[in-house]
Structures are given as C-alpha cells and as structure tokens.
C-alpha positions in Angstrom: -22.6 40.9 11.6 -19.3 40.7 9.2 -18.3 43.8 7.9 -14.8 42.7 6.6 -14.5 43.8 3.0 -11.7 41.7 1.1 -9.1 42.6 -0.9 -9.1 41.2 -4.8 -6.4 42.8 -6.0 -4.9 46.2 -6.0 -3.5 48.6 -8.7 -1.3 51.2 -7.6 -2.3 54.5 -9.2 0.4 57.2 -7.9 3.8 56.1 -5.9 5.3 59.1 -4.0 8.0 59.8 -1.7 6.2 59.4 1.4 2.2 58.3 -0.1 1.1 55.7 -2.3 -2.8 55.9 -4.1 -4.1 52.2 -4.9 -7.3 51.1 -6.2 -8.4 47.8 -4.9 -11.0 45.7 -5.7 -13.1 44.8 -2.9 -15.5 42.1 -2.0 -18.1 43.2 0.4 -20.0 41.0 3.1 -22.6 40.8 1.3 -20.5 38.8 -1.4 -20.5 41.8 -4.0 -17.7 43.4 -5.6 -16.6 47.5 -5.4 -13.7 49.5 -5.5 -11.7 51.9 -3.3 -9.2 54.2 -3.8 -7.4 54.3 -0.7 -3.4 56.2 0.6 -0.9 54.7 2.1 0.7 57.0 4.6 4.2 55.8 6.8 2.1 56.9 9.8 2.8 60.6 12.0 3.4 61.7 15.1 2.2 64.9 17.2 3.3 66.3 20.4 1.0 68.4 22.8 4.1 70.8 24.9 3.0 72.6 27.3 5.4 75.5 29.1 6.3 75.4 32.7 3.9 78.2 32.6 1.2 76.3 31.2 1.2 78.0 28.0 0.7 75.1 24.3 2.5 75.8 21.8 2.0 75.3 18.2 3.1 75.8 14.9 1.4 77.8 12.4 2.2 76.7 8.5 0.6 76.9 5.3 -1.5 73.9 4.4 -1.6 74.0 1.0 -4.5 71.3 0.4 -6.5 73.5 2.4 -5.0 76.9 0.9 -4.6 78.4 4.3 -2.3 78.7 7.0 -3.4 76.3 9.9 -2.4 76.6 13.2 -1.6 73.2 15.1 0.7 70.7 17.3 4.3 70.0 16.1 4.0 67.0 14.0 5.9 64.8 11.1 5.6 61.5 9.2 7.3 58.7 10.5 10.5 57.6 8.8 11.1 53.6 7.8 10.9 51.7 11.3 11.4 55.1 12.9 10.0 55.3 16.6 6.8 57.3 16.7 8.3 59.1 20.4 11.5 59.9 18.8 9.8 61.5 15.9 7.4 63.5 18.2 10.6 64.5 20.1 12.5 65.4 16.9 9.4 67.7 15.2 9.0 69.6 18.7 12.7 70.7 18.4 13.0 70.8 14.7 9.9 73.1 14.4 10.0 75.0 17.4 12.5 76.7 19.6 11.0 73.9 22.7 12.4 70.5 23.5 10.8 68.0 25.7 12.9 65.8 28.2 10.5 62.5 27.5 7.3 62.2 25.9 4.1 59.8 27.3 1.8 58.6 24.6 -1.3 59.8 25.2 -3.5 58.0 22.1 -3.4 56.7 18.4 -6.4 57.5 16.0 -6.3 56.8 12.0 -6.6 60.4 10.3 -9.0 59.9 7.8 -10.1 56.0 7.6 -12.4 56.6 4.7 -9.7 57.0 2.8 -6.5 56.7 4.3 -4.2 54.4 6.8 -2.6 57.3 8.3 -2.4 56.2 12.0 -1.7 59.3 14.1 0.7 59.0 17.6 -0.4 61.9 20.3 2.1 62.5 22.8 2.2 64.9 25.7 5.9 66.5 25.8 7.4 66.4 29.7 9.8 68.7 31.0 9.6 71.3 28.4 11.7 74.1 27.9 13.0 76.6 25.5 16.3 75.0 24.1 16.3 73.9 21.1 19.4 74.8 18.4 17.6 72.8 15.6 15.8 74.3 12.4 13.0 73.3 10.3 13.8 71.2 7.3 14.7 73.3 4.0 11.0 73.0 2.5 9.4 73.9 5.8 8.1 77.4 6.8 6.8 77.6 10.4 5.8 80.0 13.0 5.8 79.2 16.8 2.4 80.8 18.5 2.2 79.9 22.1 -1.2 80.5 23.7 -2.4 80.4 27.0 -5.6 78.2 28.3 -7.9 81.2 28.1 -6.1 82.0 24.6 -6.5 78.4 23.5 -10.5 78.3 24.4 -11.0 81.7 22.4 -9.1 80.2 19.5 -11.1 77.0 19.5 -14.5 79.3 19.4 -12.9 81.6 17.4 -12.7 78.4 14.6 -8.6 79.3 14.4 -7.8 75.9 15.2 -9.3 73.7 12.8 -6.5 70.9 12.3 -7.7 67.3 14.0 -4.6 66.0 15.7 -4.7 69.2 17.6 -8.6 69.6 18.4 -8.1 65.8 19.7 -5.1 67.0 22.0 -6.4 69.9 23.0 -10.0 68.1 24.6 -7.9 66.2 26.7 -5.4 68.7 27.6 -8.7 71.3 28.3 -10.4 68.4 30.3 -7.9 68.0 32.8 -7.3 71.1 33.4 
C-alpha cells in the first residue's frame, strides 16, 4: 500500500530563530486533499556519559512547555551544517562539569513525527571525565545530577525521568548492563 502524502503547497505560519511552523496542503493516497501543520527543527543531539564509576549524568532544567523542571541527557540543537558528534561533545562540556574524549553514535529517532522533523542523534560519551572549564550559554540554567544504576532504576519507577531522548538511552544503557 502507498502511504506517501504529497505536498501542495505550504504556508509558513511562524519563522523563529531555530523553528519554523508551516501549513501544507496535502494530498493523501487516497487522492484527497488535508492539511498539516507541521515544525521545522535544525535537528539535536544527546549524549549518554557515563563516569568511570559507572555513574549517568544528567542535567536537570526547567522545561517551560511542560512547566516543570525535567531531568535528562545533555542535549542542544544543531547549528547550520554543524556535526551532530561535535555538538553532543560541546553540550556535555557546556552543560556539565564532564567532557568525553570521543563519542560513538548509538541511534537517530525523529522526536515527535506527528508533528515535527526533529531528528534526534544519541551518542554514548567515551572516556569521560570531570574537566570541563566551559559554562552554559547566558539563557541556560542547569543542574548536574549524577545517579547511579540502582539510582537511575528508582528514578525511572519513580516517573522522575520523563524526557524521551533520555528514557531511549537509558533502555539501552540498562540493557547492557
């Protein structure tokens, strides 16, 4: 079966600094018309560091669509043709005290396809350690929480870690272990 939907035309509704809204007329397989609002995103990237001690550590920062503060991975958008490990590398240092020596990609998932072309890099940080001299940007407030396995589980019962880059990175972190 054909499920490809085709695009008509498009009308962008909002134009931001990092997120554009567009309404697109669509045709369907079926050969009738619909619409869809749908966000551009530049893309992200996430990084899953864990200590020498086997410790993850995350960020915890206020998530103001969601009016809460949400614990998760490091992560950032992607800046114009910017290398999704070099950003991965960057937000670990930037947001956290940690640095990584490399980074291995561990998967790519779109965020919210309904919706949204957001694709999402996953990397695992290697030969981490606690070096890093950067800062968060000026509009950033975040608060390094490193947990161990046991303290990772208990948060993931507990419903403390409800963020899906990190639930993703944390099943196959949790199912190698």
């Amino acid at each position: 079966m054909d499920l490809t939907e085709t695009q008509i035309s498009s009308e962008k509704i909002f134009n931001g600094t990092f997120v554009s809204i567009a309404q697109d007329k669509v045709r369907l397989p079926n050969g009738n018309e619909s619409f869809r609002i749908v966000i551009r995103h530049p893309g992200a990237a996430c990084i899953l560091a864990v200590t020498p001690d086997d410790k993850v550590v995350f960020v915890r920062q206020w998530r103001y669509a969601c009016d809460k503060a949400m614990l998760e991975f490091p992560a950032g958008k992607l800046e114009e043709g910017e290398d999704p490990a070099v950003c991965a590398l960057r937000e670990l240092a930037e947001e956290t005290p940690f640095e990584a020596e490399r980074v291995e990609l561990m998967r790519t998932f779109y965020t919210a396809p309904g919706f949204c072309d957001e694709k999402m890099y996953l990397y695992r940080a290697i030969n981490v350690s606690q070096t890093s001299k950067l800062e968060p940007d000026q509009d950033e407030f975040v608060e390094t929480v490193v947990l161990s396995r046991e303290e990772v589980l208990q948060a993931l019962k507990n419903g403390e870690i409800e963020d899906a880059k990190t639930v993703i990175g944390l099943q196959e972190w949790l199912l190698e272990g």
